[in-house]
C-alpha positions, -999 to 999 in steps of 0.1 A, spaced: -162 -209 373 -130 -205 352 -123 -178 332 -102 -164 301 -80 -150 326 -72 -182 344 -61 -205 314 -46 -176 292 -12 -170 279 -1 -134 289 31 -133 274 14 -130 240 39 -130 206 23 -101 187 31 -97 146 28 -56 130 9 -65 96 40 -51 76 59 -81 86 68 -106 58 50 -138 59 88 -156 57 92 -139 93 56 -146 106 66 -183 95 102 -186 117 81 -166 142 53 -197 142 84 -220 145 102 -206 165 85 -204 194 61 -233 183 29 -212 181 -1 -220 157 -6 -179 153 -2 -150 165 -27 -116 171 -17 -87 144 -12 -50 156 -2 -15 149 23 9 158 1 15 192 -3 -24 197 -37 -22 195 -53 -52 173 -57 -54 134 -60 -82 125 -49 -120 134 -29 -145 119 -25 -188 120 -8 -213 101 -42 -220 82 -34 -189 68 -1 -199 57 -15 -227 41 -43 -212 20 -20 -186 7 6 -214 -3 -24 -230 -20 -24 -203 -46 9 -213 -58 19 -242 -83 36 -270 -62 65 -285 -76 57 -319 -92 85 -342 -90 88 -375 -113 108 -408 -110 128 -420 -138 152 -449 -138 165 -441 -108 167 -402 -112 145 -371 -103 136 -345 -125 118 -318 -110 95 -302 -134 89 -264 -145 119 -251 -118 119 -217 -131 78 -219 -122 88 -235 -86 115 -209 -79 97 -178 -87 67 -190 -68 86 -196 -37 97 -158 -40 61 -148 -41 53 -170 -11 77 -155 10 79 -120 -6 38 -115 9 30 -93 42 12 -103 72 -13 -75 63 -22 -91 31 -31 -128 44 -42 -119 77 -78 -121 90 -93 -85 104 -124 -96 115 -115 -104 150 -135 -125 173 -115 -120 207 -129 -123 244 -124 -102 277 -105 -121 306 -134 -127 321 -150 -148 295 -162 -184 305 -147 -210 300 -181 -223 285 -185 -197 266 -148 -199 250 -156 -234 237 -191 -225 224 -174 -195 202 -142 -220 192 -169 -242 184 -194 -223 167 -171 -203 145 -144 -227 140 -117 -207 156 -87 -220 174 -68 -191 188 -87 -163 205 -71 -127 216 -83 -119 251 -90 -79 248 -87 -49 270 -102 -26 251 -82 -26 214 -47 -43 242 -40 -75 238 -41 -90 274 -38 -126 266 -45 -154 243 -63 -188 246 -58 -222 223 -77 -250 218 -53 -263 242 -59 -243 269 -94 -248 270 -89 -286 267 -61 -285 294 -86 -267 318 -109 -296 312 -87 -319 317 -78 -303 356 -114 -299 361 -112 -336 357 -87 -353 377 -92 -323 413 
């Protein structure tokens, strides 16, 4: 039966929660991650972070609304727009982060890594050794290993 340990990234991109979320966000694209596990100084976990995150902090802020007139664009209240998009990137990891961590072990089913992503609507689970992070599994692990269960 497959485990966490046989579908799991080990290389895993870790974030320290003093990070700004400008940085966490080149991070994401960068290296074309959906989020990333939060430590401390000793790398032990703290917290964990995803673009869903991102996105309900941005929701906060007024979005610039934008209007059509004979051809030209106004943008409205830029002062508003411009000072919110300091505050948006101006925030820490620490503060938008999650702390309350579901993770897994390594060897966590496979069964039972879809039943918790299912259950709990999580996408991204930290694979644990103790407070380490060992690993990480996506949606798109779990799905992958389906997928080679499928055509062996």
């Amino acid at each position: 039966m497959l485990t966490a340990k046989d579908i799991m990234t080990e290389e895993v991109i870790t974030v320290k929660s003093e990070a700004s979320v400008e940085e966490l966000a080149r991070l994401l694209i960068e290296h074309k991650i959906s989020g990333v596990p939060v430590v401390n100084e000793s790398n032990h976990i703290v917290g964990i972070v995803t673009e869903n995150d991102l996105i309900k902090k941005n929701k906060r802020f007024h979005i610039p609304t934008i209007i059509r007139l004979f051809d030209a664009y106004f943008l409205l209240d830029s002062d508003k727009v411009e000072d919110d998009i300091k505050k948006m990137v101006a925030g820490t990891v620490g503060e938008i982060c999650t702390n309350d961590v579901v993770s897994i072990t390594a060897d966590t089913t496979i069964e039972d890594i879809a039943t918790i992503m299912a259950e709990q609507h999580i996408h991204l689970l930290p694979v644990l050794n103790g407070l380490n992070v060992v690993g990480i599994v996506g949606k798109a692990d779990v799905v992958k290993s389906m997928t080679d269960g499928f055509s062996k």
